[in-house]
Every structure is written in structure tokens, then in C-alpha cells.
C-alpha positions, 0 to 999 in steps of 0.5 A: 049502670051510670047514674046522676045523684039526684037525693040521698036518704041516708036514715031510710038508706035510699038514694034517687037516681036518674040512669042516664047514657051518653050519646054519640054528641057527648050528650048526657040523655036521661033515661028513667029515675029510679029509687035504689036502696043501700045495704043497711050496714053498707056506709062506704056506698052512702060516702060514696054516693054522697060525695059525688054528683054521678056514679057507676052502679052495680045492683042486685036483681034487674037493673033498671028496677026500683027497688034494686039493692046498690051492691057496688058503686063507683063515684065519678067527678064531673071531670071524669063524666066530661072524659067520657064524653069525649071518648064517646065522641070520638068512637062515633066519630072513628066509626063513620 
């Protein structure tokens, strides 16, 4: 799921997450916030997170649920969000 940071409670290891997606405008649309935890001895998932104003996560159970343990995540730069963005973009456009 790709997700914008919204907070971070590194002692209570939960991170406030909007789960977003990207229109065919290159527009970011906010889908739902959601409160994930971290695994508890899981700190390269804390830096990550704390590091980066959105990311790519992967969770145990259902994935658009509160709750859901973050197992993997991957941090993304604005730069890299303004890419995507840009291939979206252009697949819609390459599709018409």
C-alpha cells in the first residue's frame, strides 16, 4: 500500500498513515487514515518511516485495517512520489 506519514509513536511503535493513490491527473487522492503498528524490535522500519514523508508498505493481515503490523516498508522521497506521478500520467494517457 502506498501511504503518506502522517505521525510516528516510536515508544508506543505506531505510525498515523493516510493510504493514498495516485490518479490518472497525477493527482495524490487520500483514500483513509489508518494506525499501524511496528514490530517491536523492528527499529529499521522506525528509521525508515522516520526518514521519509511517504512510503510503500507491506502489512500482516488486511491491509487497509487499523491495527495491521507494518512487516516490510519502503521509504519514498517526494522526488521519487513526483515520478510516479508522471508514469501514471502517462499510461492514462497512452491508454486513451
Amino acid at each position: 500500500m502506498l501511504v503518506k506519514i502522517n505521525s510516528r509513536d516510536i515508544e508506543e511503535k505506531k505510525v498515523r498513515v493516510t493510504l493514498v493513490d495516485i490518479d490518472d491527473f497525477g493527482s495524490i487522492v487520500p483514500l483513509k487514515v489508518l494506525k499501524l503498528r511496528i514490530r517491536p524490535h523492528d527499529d529499521s522500519i522506525i528509521k525508515i518511516l522516520a526518514n521519509s514523508p511517504y512510503a510503500a508498505l507491506f502489512t500482516e493481515g488486511n491491509n487497509d485495517n487499523n491495527n495491521s503490523i507494518i512487516i516490510l516498508a519502503n521509504g519514498l522521497t517526494t522526488d521519487e512520489i513526483n515520478r510516479e506521478k508522471s508514469k501514471t500520467i502517462d499510461r492514462a494517457e497512452h491508454q486513451k
